[in-house]
N, C-alpha and C positions, 0 to 999 in steps of 0.2 A: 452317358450311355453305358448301358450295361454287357458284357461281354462272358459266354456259354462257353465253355472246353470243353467238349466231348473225347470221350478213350474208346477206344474201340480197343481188346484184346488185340497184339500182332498177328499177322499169321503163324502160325505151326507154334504158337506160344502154349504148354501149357499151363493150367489153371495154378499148377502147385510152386511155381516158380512167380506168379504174381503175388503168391499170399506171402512166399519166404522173403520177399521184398517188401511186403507193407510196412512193417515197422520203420523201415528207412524210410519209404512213401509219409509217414504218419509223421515222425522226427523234423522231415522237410517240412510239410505243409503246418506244422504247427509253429515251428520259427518264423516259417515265414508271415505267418500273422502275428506272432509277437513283434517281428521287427517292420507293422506295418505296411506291409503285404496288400496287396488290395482284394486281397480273400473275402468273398461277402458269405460262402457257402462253398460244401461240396459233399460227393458221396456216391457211394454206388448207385446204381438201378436196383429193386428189387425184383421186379419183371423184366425176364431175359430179352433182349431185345439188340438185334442182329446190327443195326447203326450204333452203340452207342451199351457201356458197360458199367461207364460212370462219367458225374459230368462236375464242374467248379461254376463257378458263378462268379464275376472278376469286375472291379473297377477301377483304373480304366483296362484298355485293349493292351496296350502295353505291359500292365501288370498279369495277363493271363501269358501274355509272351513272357515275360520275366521269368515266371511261374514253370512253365511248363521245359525252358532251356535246362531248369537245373533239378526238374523232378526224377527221381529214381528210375520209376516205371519207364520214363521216355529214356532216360540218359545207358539204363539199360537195356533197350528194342524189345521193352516189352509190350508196349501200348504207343497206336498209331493218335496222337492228338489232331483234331481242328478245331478252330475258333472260327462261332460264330458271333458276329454283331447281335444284341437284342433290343431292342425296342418296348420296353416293359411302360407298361400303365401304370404306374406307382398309385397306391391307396393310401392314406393317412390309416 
């Protein structure tokens, strides 16, 4: 089963303080699929949307908790995560 990280923005974070942190954000999230990682995807929203700013896509649920203890954005209070369980239809 597949598992969703959702970021929401923190409160009173601004925007210019998440992007001076992407680079670290980008550094982590790419090690961690070199050493892997159970990264299947991720990425912002293009349409702004008040739940949810960007999201990962994880196998298993452990690996999105892995993921997310030692991400930037979170390890700095920049972005509030949850994890939801998904349940996806897989297609050949």
């Amino acid at each position: 089963m597949e598992s969703v990280v959702m970021y929401s923005i923190a409160e009173g974070v601004d925007r210019s303080r998440v992007m001076e942190t992407y680079p670290c954000h980008q550094a982590y999230f790419e090690a961690f699929r070199v050493d892997g990682g159970g990264l299947l995807a991720l990425g912002p929203f293009l349409t702004p949307d008040p739940t949810g700013s960007s999201m990962g896509l994880f196998t298993p649920r452990e690996e999105a908790a892995r993921f997310i203890a030692g991400d930037p954005f979170v390890v700095k209070g920049l972005a509030v995560p949850r994890i939801l369980e998904w349940d996806a239809v897989q297609f050949d």
